[in-house]
C-alpha positions, -999 to +999 in steps of 0.1 A: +107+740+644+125+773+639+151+763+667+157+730+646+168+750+620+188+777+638+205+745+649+208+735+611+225+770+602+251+775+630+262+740+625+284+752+592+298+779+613+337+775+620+341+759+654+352+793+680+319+812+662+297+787+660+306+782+703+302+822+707+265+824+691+253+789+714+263+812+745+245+838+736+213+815+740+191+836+721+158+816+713+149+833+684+171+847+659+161+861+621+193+870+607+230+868+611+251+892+593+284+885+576+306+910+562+341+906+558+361+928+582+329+937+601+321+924+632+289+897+631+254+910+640+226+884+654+191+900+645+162+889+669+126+898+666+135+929+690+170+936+692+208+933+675+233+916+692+268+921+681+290+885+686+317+898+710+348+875+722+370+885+750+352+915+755+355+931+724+331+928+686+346+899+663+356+905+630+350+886+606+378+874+583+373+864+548+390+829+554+362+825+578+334+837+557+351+812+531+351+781+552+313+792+563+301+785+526 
């Protein structure tokens, strides 16, 4: 059930993100942090994962945090 809604969440995600969290293949996540000009955190039951592309943490851009919601 909770991965059905994971699934649910990510899907409103703009496309590049939403392919960055899937690699990750984290099982369980509680929480993903957006803050504009920050980079995006993925809270699990024992750990924080920072989204990284090309090596270094994403930042999020407020067009992107628009298009999420």
């Amino acid at each position: 059930m909770k991965q059905k809604i994971q699934t649910e969440i990510i899907k409103y995600f703009p496309e590049k993100i939403k392919n960055e969290i899937k690699k990750l293949n984290i099982e369980n996540f509680e929480e993903i942090r957006l803050r504009v000009l920050k980079p995006i955190i993925i809270k699990s039951h024992d750990r924080e994962i920072i989204l990284t592309m090309d090596g270094q943490a994403y930042i999020l851009s407020k067009e992107e945090l628009n298009k999420t919601f």
